[in-house]
DRENKOL-857197 format. One record per residue (C-alpha): residue in three letters; x, y, z. Coordinates in pm, 1 decimal, padded with zeros to 6 digits. Layout:
BEGIN
+------+----------+----------+----------+
! rest !       px !       py !       pz !
+------+----------+----------+----------+
!  Ala !        X !        Y !        Z !
...
+------+----------+----------+----------+
! end
This chain:
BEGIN
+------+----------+----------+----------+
! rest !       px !       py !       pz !
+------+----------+----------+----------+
!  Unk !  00000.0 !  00000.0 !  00000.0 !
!  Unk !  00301.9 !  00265.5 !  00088.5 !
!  Unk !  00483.8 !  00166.1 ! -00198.2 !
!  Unk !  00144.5 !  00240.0 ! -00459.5 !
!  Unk !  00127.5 !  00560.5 ! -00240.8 !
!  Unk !  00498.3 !  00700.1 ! -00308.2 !
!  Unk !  00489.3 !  00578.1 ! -00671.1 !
!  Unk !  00174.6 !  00809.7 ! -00728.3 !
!  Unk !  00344.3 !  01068.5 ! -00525.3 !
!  Unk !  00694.3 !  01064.1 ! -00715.9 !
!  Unk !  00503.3 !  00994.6 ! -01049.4 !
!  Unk !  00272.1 !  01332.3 ! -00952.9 !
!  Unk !  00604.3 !  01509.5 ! -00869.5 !
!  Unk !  00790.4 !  01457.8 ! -01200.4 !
!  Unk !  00479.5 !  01509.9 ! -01391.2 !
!  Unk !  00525.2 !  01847.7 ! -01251.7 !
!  Unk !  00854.1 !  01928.2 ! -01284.2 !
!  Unk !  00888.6 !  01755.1 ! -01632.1 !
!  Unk !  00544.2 !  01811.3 ! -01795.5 !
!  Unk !  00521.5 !  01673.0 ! -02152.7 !
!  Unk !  00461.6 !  01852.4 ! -02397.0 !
!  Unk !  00157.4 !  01864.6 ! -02622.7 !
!  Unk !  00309.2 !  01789.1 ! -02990.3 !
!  Unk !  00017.9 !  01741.9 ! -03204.7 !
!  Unk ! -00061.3 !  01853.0 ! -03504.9 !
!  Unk ! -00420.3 !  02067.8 ! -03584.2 !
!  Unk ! -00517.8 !  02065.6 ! -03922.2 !
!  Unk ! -00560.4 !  02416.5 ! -04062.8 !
!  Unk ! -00925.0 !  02574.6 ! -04077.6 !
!  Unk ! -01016.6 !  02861.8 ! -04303.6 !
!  Unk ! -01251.9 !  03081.9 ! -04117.3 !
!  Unk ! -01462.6 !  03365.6 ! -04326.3 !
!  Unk ! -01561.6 !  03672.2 ! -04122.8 !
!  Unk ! -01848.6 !  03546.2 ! -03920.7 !
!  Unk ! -01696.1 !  03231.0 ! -03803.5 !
!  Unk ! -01802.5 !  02999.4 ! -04007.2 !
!  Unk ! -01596.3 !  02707.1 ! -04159.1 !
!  Unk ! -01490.4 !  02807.8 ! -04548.4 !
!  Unk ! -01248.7 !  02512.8 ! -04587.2 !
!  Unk ! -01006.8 !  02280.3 ! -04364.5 !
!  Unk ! -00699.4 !  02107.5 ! -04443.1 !
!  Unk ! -00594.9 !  01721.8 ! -04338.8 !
!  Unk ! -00313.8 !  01704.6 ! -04132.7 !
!  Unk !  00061.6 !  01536.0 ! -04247.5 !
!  Unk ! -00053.7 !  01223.5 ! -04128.3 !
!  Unk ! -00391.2 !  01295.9 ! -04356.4 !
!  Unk ! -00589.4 !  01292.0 ! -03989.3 !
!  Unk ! -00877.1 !  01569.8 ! -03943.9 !
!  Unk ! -00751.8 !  01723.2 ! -03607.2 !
!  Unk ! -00970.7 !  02023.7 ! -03520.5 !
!  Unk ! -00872.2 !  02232.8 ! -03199.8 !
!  Unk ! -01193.3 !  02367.5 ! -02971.4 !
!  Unk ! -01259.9 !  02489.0 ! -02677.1 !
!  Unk ! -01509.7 !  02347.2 ! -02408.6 !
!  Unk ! -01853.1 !  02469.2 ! -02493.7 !
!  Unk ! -01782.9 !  02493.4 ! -02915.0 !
!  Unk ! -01969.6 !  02196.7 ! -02967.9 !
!  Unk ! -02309.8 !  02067.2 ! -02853.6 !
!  Unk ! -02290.7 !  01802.5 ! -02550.9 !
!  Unk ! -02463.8 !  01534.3 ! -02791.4 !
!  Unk ! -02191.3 !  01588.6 ! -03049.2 !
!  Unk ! -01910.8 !  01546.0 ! -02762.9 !
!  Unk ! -02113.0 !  01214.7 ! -02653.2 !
!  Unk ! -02085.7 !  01088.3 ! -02995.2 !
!  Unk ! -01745.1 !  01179.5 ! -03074.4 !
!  Unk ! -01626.1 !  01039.6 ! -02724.1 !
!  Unk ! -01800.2 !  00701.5 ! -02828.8 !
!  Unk ! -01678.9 !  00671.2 ! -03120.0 !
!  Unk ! -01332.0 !  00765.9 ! -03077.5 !
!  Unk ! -01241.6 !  00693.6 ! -02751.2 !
!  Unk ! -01263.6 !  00330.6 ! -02664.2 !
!  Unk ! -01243.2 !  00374.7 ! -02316.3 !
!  Unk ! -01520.8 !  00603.8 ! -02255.5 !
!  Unk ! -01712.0 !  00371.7 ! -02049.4 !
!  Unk ! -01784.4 !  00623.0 ! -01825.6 !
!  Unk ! -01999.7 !  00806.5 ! -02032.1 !
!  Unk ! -02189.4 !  00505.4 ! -02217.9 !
!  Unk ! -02255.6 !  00246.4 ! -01898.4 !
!  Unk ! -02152.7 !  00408.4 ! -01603.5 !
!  Unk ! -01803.6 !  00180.5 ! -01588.0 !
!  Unk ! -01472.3 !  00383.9 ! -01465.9 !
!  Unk ! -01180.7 !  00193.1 ! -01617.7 !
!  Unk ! -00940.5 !  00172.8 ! -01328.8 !
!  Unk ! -00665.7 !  00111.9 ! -01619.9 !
!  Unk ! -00661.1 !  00424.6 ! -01739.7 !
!  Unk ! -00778.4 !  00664.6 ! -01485.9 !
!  Unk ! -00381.9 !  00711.0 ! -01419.0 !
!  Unk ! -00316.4 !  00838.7 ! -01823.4 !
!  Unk ! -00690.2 !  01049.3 ! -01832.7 !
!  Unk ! -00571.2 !  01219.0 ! -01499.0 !
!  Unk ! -00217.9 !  01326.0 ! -01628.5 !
!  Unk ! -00372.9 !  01406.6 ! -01997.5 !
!  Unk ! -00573.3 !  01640.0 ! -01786.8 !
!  Unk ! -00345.1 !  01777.9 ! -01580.1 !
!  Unk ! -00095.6 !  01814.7 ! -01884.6 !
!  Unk ! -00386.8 !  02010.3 ! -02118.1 !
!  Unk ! -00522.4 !  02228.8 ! -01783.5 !
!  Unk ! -00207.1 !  02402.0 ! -01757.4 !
+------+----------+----------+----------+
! end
């Protein structure tokens, strides 16, 4: 029990010290003057990768995208926490909060 405590703790601590960084690539969005999309470009890796901030899209659009793209959104479909990867969603957070 200690020893899962003071790996959190030292794991927490270097995550602060030595926060990753965020290296991925947006594809690029042409915007006319109101706002509204014109045209958007894939990424190198020919992946659409659209920045936005919380509250851009409608909370049934976030539901669906998290289904669909994120396989361990559990959470959000049946109620299930996946203990696995409460660890990486926590840091992710942490990393993307800052």
């Amino acid at each position: 029990m200690m020893t899962g405590i003071a790996f959190i703790l030292l794991f927490t601590l270097l995550t602060l010290i030595f926060p990753l960084r965020d290296r991925v690539e947006y594809s690029t969005v042409v915007l006319d003057d109101q706002g509204v999309v014109i045209h958007a470009f894939l990424t190198r890796d020919q992946q659409w990768r659209m920045k936005i901030v919380p509250g851009e899209i409608s909370p049934l659009s976030e539901k669906t995208i998290l289904a669909k793209e994120d396989k361990y959104a559990g959470l959000l479909i049946t109620g299930f926490i996946n203990p696995l990867m409460r660890g990486p969603a926590s840091f992710l957070f942490r990393m993307r909060t800052r």
